[in-house]
N, C-alpha and C positions, 0 to 999 in steps of 0.2 A: 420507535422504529422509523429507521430512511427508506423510504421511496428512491433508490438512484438508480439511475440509466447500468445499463449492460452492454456496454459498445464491445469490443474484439478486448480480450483480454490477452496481455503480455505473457502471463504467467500463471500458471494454476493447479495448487496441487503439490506444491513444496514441501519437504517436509522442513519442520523447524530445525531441526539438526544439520541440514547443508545449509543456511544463510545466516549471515551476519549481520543481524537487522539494524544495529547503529550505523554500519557501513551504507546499508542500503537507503535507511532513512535520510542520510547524511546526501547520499547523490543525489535521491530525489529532490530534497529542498534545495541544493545546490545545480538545479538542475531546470529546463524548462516543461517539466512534468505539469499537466494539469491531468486532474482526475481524483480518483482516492485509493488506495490501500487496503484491506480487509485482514485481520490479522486474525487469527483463531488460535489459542495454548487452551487443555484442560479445563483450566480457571478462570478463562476471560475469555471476552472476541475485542475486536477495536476495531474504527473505520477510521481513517485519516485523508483528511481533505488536501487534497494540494491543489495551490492556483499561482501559474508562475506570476508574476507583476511586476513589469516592466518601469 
């Protein structure tokens, strides 16, 4: 289990069926994104770290 912060959240509540989550992962890491990701389907959850570096 993570402990992470809950600052303003971009987005929340999406359903899986409107995003394109390669597309979106893809701009995050291309992107100056620091924070993480929360992902929830049925059969899994997943948390994904991003830290832009410079």
């Amino acid at each position: 289990m993570f402990l992470l912060p809950k600052e303003i959240s971009l987005v929340k509540n999406i359903s899986n069926s409107k995003i394109d989550l390669p597309a979106v992962l893809s701009k995050l890491r291309n992107s100056d994104f620091n924070g993480y990701v929360q992902v929830y389907i049925p059969s899994a959850a997943a948390t994904l770290l991003y830290s832009a570096v410079h």
